[in-house]
C-alpha positions as CSV (number, residue, x, y, z in Angstrom):
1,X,0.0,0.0,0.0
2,X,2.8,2.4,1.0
3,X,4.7,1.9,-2.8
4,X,1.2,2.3,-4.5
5,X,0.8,5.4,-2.6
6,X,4.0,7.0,-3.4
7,X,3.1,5.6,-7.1
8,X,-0.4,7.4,-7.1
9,X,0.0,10.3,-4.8
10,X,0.5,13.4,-6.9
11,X,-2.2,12.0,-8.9
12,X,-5.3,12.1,-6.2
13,X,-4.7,9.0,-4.2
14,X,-4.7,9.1,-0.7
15,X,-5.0,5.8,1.3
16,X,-6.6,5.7,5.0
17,X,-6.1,3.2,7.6
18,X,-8.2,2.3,10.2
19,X,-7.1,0.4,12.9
20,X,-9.2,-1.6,14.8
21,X,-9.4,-4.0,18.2
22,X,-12.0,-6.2,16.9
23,X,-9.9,-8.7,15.2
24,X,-7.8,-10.4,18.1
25,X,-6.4,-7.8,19.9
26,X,-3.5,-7.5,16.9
27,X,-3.3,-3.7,17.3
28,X,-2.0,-1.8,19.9
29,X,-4.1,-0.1,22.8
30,X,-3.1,3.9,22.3
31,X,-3.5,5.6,19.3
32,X,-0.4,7.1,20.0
33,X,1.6,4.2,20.2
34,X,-0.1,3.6,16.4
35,X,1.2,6.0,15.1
36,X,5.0,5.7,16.6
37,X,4.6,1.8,15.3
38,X,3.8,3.3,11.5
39,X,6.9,6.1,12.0
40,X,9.2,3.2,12.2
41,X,8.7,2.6,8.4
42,X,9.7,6.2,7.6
43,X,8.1,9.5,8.2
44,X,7.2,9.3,4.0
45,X,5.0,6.2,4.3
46,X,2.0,8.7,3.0
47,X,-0.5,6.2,4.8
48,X,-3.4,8.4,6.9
49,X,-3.7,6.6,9.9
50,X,-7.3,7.0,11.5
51,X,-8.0,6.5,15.1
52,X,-8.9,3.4,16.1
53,X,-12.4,2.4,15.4
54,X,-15.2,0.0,15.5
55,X,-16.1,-1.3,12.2
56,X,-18.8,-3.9,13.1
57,X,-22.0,-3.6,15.7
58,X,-23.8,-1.2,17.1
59,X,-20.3,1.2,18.1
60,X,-19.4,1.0,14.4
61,X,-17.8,4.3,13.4
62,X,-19.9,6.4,11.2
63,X,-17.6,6.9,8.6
64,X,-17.2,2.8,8.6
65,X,-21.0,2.2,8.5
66,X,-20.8,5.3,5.5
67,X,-18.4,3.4,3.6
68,X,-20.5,-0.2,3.7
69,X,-23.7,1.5,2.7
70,X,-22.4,3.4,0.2
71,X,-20.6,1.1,-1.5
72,X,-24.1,-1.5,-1.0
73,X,-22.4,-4.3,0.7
74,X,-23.4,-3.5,4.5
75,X,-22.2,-7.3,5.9
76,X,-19.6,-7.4,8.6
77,X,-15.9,-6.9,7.5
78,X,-13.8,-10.1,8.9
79,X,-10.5,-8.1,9.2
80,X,-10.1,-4.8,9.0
81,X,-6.5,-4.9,6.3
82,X,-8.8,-8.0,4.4
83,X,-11.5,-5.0,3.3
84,X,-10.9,-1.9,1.0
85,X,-12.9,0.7,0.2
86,X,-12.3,2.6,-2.7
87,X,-13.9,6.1,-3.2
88,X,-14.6,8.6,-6.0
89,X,-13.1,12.1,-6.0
90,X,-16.7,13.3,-5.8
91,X,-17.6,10.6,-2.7
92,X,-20.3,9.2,-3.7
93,X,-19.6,6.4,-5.2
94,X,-17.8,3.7,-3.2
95,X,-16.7,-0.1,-4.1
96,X,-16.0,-2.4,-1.5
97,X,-13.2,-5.0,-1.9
98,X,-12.5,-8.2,-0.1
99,X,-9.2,-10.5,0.3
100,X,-7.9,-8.5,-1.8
101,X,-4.2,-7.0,-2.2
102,X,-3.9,-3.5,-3.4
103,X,-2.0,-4.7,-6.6
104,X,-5.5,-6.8,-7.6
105,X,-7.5,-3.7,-7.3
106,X,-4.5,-0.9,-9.3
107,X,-6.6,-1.2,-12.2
108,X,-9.6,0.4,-10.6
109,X,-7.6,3.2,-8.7
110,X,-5.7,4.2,-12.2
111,X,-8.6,4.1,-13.9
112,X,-10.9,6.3,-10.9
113,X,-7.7,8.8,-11.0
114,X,-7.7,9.0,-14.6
115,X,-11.5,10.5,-14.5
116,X,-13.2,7.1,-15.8
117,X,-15.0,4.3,-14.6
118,X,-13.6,1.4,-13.0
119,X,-14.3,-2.3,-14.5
120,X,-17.0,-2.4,-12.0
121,X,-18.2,0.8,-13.6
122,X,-17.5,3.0,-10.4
């Protein structure tokens, strides 16, 4: 994700990361201690790094539950780095990706940054 960013920034992408407790305790408990983690892979990694957040139940985080209905697929995510969201300039259109890596969706992302539609006709 970091290369594709550094690929695709100066172009319009910008990549979020959310990290989350809900799939067994992987992340750490502060969001500060996030966010020294992430420095240790340089201070140009270009990733946004969110808060920690719900993305399932009742506590999910509004911008989560945003991101599911918009993009029509409103079913529990299973691990928070398994599901992608990828969002028009405009934000209103949103596809929702599963198991896969960032290299399996490029295709999509050049084609959304060029100002068309992606396969999936986003």
């Amino acid at each position: 994700m970091v290369a594709m960013e550094r690929e695709y920034r100066d172009r319009g992408l910008s990549i979020m990361c959310f990290p989350s407790d809900e799939f067994g305790g992987q992340e750490l408990k502060k969001n500060a201690d996030i966010d020294a983690f992430v420095k240790k892979f340089g201070e140009d990694h270009g990733l946004l790094m969110m808060d920690k957040i719900a993305t399932n139940g009742a506590n999910t985080a509004s911008v989560w539950q945003w991101l599911k209905d918009t993009s029509g697929d409103t079913s529990d995510v299973g691990w928070n780095f398994r599901t992608k969201f990828l969002v028009s300039p405009d934000g209103k259109s949103v596809k929702r990706y599963e198991r896969k890596d960032p290299s399996d969706i490029e295709a999509d992302i050049v084609a959304l940054l060029e100002g068309g539609a992606t396969k999936s006709g986003l």
